[in-house]
N, C-alpha and C positions, 0 to 999 in steps of 0.2 A: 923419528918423531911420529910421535901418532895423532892421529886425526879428531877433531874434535864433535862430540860427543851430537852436535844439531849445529846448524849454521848462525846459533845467535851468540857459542859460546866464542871466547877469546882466550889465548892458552895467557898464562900468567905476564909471558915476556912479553908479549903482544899488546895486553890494557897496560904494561906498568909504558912502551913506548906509543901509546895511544896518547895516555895520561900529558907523559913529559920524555920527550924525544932528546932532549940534552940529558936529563938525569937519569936513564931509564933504570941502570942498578939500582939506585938509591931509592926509587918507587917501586922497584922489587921487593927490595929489602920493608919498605912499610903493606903492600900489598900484602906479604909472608905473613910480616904480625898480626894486620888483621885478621888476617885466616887464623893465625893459631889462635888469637885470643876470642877465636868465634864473631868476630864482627863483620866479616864477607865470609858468603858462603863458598863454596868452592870444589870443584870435584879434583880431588889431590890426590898426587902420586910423589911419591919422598924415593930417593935415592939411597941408595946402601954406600955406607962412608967409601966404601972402596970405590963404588962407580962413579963418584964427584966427578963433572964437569964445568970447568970455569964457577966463577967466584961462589963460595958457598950464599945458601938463606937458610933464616933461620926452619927450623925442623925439616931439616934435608930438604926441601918444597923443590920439586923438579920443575924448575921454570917453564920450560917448553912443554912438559907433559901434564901438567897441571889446569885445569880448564874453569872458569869463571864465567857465567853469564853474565850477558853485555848490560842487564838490567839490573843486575845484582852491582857491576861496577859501578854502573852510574848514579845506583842511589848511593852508594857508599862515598863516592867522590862527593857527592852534594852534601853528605852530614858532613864530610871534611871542614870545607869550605861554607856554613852555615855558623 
């Protein structure tokens, strides 16, 4: 796993069990589409079909290697729930 990028980012798996600790795949799996449908920003690293580990997201989005700042999450979680 690699490190992230300044101490304010959060790797994908990380805000999706920040967010929600019992669902954390399934906030994955909506954190993913935001990012691809461009509505959280995100600094993304995507997996090559071959190197899949555990459950897919959508456009290969490497959970772990994937980085989000904490302020980018937070406003995004607030238009969620707005």
């Amino acid at each position: 796993m690699s490190t992230p990028p300044n101490d304010t980012c959060l790797s994908l798996h990380d805000a999706a069990r920040l967010l929600s600790p019992a669902a954390a795949h399934a906030t994955e799996v909506a954190l993913a589409q935001a990012i691809e449908h461009g509505e959280l920003r995100a600094n993304v690293k995507r997996w090559a079909t071959e190197q899949w580990e555990g459950r897919q997201l959508p456009g290969n989005i490497n959970r772990l290697e994937t980085w989000i700042e904490r302020s980018d999450l937070d406003a995004w979680a607030a238009r969620r729930t707005a």
